[in-house]
C-alpha positions in Angstrom: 0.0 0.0 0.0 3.1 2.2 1.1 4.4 1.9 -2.3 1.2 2.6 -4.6 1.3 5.7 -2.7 4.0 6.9 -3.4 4.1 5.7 -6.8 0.7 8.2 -6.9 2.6 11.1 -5.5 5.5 10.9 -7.9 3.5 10.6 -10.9 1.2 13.5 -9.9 4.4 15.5 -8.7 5.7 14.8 -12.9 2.1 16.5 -13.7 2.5 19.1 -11.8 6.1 20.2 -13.0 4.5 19.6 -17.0 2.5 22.4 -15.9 4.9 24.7 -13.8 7.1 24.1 -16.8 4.6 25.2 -20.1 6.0 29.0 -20.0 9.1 28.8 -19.4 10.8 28.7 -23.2 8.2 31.1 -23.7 9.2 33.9 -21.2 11.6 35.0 -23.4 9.2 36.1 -26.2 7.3 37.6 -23.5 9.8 39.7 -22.9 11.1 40.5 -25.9 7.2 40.9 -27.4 6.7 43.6 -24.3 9.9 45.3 -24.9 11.8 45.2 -21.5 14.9 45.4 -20.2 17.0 41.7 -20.7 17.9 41.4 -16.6 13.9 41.5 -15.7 14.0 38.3 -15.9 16.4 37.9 -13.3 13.9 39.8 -11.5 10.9 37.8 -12.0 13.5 34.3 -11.1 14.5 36.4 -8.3 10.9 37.5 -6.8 9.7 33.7 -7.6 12.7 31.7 -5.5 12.0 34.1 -2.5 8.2 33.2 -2.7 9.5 29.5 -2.0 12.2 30.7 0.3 8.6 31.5 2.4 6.4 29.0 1.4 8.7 25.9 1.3 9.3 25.1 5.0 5.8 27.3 6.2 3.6 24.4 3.9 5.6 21.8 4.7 5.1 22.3 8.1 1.4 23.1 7.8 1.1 19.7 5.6 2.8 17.3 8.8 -0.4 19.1 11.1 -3.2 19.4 8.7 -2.3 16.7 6.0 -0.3 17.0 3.0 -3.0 16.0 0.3 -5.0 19.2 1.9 -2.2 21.4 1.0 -0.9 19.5 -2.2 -4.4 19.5 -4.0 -4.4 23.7 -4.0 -0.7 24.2 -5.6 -0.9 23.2 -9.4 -4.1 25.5 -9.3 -2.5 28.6 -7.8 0.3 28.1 -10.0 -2.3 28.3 -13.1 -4.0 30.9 -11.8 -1.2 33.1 -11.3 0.3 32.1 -14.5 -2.8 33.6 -16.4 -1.9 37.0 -14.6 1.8 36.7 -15.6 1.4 36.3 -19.4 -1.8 38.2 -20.2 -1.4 41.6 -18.1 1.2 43.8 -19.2 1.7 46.1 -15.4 4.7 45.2 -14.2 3.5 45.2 -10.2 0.8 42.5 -10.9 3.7 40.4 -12.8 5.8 40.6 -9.9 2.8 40.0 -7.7 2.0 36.9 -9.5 5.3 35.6 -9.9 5.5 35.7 -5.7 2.0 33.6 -6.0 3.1 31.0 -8.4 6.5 30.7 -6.2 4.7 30.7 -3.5 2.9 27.4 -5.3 6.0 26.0 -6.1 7.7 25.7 -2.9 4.6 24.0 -1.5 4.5 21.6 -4.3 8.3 20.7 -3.6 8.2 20.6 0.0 4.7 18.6 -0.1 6.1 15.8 -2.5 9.4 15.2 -0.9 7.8 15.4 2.3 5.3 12.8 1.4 7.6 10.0 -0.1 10.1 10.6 2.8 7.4 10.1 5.1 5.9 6.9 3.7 9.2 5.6 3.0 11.7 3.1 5.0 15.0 4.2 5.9 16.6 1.9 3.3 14.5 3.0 0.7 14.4 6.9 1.4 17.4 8.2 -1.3 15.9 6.2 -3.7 12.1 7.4 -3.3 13.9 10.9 -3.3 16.1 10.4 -6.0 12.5 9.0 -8.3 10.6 12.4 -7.2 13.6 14.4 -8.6 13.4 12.5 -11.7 10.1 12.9 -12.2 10.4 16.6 -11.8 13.5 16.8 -14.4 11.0 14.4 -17.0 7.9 16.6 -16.3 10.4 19.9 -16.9 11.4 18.6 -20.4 8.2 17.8 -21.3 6.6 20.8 -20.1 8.9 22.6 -21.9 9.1 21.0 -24.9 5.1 21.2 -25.1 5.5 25.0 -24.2 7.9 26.4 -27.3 5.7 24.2 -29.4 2.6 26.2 -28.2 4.6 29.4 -28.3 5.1 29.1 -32.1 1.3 30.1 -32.3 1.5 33.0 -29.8 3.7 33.8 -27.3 1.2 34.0 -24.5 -1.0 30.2 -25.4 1.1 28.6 -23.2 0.8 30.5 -20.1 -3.3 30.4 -20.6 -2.7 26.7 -20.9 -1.2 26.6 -17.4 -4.0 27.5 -15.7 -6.6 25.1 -18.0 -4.0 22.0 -16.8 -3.3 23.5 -13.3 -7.2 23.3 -12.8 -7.5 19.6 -14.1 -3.9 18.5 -11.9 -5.6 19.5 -8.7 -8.9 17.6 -9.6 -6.4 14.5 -10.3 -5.1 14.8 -6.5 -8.3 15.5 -5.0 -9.3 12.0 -6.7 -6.7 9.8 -6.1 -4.1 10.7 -3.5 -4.8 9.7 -0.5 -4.1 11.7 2.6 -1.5 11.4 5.5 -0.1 13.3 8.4 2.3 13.2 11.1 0.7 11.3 14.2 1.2 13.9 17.0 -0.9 13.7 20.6 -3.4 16.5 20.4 -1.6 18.6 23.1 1.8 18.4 20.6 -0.1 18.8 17.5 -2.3 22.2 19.1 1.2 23.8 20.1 2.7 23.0 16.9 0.0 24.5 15.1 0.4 27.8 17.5 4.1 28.1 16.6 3.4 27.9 12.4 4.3 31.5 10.5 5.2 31.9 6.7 8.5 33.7 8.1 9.7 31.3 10.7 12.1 30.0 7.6 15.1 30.9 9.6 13.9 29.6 13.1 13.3 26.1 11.0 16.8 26.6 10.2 18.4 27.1 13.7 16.5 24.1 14.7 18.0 21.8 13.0 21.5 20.2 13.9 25.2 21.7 13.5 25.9 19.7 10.6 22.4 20.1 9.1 23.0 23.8 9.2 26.0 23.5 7.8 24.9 21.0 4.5 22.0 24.2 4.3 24.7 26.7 3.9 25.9 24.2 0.8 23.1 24.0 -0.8 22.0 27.7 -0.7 25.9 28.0 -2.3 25.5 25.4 -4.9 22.0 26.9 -5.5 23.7 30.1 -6.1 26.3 28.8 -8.5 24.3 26.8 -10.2 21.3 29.2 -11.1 23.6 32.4 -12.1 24.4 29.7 -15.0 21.1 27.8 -15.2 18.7 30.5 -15.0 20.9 32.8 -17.6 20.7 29.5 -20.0 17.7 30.1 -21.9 18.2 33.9 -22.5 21.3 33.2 -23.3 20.2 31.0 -26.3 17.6 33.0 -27.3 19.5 36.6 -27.3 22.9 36.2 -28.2 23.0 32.5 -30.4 19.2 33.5 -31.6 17.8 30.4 -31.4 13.8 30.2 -31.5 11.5 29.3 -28.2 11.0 25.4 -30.0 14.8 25.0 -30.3 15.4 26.1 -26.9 12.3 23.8 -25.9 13.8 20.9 -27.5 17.4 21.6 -26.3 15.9 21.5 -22.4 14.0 18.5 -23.3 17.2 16.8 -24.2 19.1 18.0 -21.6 16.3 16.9 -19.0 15.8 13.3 -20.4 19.7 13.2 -19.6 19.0 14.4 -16.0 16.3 12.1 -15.9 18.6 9.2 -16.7 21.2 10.9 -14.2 18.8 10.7 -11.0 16.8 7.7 -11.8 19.7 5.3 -12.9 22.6 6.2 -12.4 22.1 8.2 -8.6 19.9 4.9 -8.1 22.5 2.4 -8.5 25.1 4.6 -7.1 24.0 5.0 -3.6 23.9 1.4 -2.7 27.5 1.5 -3.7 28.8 4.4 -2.5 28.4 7.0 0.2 25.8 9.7 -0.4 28.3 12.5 0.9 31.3 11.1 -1.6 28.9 10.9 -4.7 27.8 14.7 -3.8 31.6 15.3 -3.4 32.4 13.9 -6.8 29.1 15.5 -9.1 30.3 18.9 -7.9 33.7 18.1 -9.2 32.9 16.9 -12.6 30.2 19.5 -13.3 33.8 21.9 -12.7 35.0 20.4 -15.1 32.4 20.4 -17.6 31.7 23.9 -17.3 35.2 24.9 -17.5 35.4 23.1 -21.2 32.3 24.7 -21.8 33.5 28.3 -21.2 36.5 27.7 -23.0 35.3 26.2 -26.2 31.5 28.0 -26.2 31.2 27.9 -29.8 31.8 24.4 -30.5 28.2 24.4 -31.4 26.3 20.7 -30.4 29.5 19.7 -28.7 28.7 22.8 -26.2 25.2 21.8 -26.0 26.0 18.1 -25.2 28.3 19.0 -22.8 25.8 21.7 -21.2 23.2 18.8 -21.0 25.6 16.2 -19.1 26.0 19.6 -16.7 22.3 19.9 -16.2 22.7 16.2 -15.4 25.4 16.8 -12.1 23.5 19.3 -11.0 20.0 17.6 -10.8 22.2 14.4 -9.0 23.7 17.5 -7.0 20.0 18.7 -5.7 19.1 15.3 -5.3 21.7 14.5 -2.7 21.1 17.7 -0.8 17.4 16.6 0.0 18.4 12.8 0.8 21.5 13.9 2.8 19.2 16.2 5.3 16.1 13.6 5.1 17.9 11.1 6.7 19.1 12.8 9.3 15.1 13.0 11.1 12.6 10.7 11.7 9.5 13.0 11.8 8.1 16.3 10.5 9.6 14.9 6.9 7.6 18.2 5.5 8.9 20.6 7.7 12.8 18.6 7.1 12.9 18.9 3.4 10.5 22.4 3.5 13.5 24.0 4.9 15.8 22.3 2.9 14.1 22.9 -0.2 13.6 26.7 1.1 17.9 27.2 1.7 18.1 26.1 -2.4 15.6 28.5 -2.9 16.6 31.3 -1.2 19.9 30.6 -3.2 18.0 30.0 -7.1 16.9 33.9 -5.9 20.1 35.0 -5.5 21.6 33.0 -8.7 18.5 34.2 -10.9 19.0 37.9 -9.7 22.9 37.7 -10.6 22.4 35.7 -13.7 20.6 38.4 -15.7 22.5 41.6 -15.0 26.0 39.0 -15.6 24.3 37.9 -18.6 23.5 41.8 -19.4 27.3 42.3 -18.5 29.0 39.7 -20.5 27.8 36.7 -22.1 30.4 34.8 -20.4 30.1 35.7 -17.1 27.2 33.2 -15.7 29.7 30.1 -16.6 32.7 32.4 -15.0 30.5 32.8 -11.9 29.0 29.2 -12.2 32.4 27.7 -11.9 34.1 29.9 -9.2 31.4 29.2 -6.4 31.1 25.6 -7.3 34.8 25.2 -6.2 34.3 27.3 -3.0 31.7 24.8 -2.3 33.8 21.6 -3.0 37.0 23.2 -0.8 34.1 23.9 2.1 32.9 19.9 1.6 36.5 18.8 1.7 38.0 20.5 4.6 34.7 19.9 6.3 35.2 16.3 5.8 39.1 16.3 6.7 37.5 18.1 9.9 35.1 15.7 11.0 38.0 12.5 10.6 39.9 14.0 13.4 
């Protein structure tokens, strides 16, 4: 039973990212078409991630007390409905306002999903049941995507419409067939609990947690960093300065994500019940150096570069994988709250990397791999004298 049910949450968690995924190859059309400035969407990444920063850890919290299918069924729809807002309302304060709201979605979808399968699953089993929901995320991306710069060929603004029609129909799909769960808490626990919930107690989750918990959450708000002042620049980059069309760019993050896919669900999969989780992590950090060093230096290599960018896009998704699993198995209740917070430390960081990759991107074309690669190697000297550290 434990397993059909979290079967059911990571094939509704691979609908849900189709959906949070239709718009984005055509965002940049959306900007060109209203003629602003290139680093708004920096802006928009920016207001987004610190929506989840917020919501991750608050909904996940609220989900262990209330019940995560109660706070699950309403993201895909907020998402859509903000989405509408986003492509069909040219006033920049309601753009921003609705990019908080679909973040806002998004972190709760996150936090609800790896909250869930951690919750249900055994301790054995846990990376693994991690490791699928990331992979389904990273399949439901390159669909979403690829669906997206098809519909964008028509107009620009179809597939942000078509959010909200498929948000609407996601969120009838968990209301009918997931089934609800919740941490089992005597009622005096559970009432206090409740008392001490607040969409800003982020940081107080964060304190809460254990020295070397805080100190994997300072990693991945780094690596978050790194990675999204490259990631987030990515498509922009394609589409302004190698002039590549919305269902290129669509079909270039398609490939890209079927090679993540393979990444988290095969090879992570078979990996950690090999290795450490802590030495893979170690090593994915390393090659992805590596990978975007060539990249930077031969750029124009043309489908070399992008093959090389897509095996990238593959160390990083292992990278975020590891971050949750690492933290999750670390606690043994309030799985919501656990990965909420962790999920919220990545997002804080995407904010940070999304703001910096469109004014580096603005700068110079080369700076978001510059960038990419010199806080990905801070990160791996922290990891490694951190674990030199703990041997003595």
């Amino acid at each position: 039973m434990e397993r059909k049910n979290i079967n059911k949450m990571i094939f509704l968690m691979f609908l849900c990212i189709i959906v949070y995924n239709l718009a984005h190859p055509a965002t940049p059309g959306l900007i060109e078409l209203r003629n602003w400035k290139k680093s708004i969407s920096g802006e928009f990444l920016a207001v987004m991630s610190t929506a989840m920063f917020i919501s991750s850890p608050y909904l996940g919290a609220l989900a262990d007390n209330i019940g995560m299918k109660r706070i699950f069924v309403f993201m895909p729809l907020m998402y859509g409905t903000a989405q509408v807002f986003f492509g069909f309302v040219n006033y920049l304060p309601v753009i921003f306002l609705a990019r908080a709201f679909s973040g806002f979605a998004s972190g709760g979808t996150y936090a609800v999903a790896f909250g869930y399968v951690s919750h249900l699953s055994s301790k054995e089993t846990k990376s693994k049941n991690i490791a699928k929901v990331s992979s389904a995320a990273v399949i439901g991306g390159a669909i979403g995507q690829k669906i997206g710069g098809m519909v964008a060929k028509i107009d620009t603004r179809y597939p942000f419409g078509l959010q909200f029609i498929c948000g609407c129909t996601v969120s009838l799909l968990i209301f009918l067939i997931l089934k609800e769960i919740k941490d089992k808490k005597d009622n005096e626990g559970e009432s206090k609990e409740k008392k001490n919930l607040n969409p800003f107690a982020t940081f107080r989750y964060i304190f809460e947690l254990d020295n070397y918990s805080k100190f994997f959450c300072f990693i991945i708000f780094l690596s978050s960093i790194g990675i999204y002042s490259y990631a987030s620049a990515l498509n922009y980059f394609l589409k302004f300065q190698i002039k590549v069309t919305s269902d290129t760019i669509g079909t270039f993050v398609m490939f890209s994500s079927l090679l993540a896919f393979l990444g988290t669900s095969v090879i992570l999969v078979r990996l950690i019940t090999k290795y450490d989780e802590k030495l893979i992590h170690r090593i994915m950090i390393f090659i992805g150096i590596i990978l975007m060093s060539i990249i930077l230096y031969r750029l124009n290599l043309g489908t070399v570069s992008y093959v090389l960018m897509a095996v990238y896009t593959m160390t990083y998704e292992i990278v975020r994988s590891l971050g949750n699993s690492i933290i999750a198995h670390r606690y043994k209740n309030e799985q919501g709250k656990i990965l909420g917070v962790a999920s919220a430390v990545g997002f804080l960081g995407n904010a940070i990397g999304s703001l910096l990759s469109g004014y580096l991107l603005n700068a110079n074309s080369r700076l978001p791999f510059i960038v990419n690669i010199s806080i990905m190697s801070v990160v791996l000297v922290f990891l490694l004298v951190q674990g030199v550290t703990a041997k003595k």
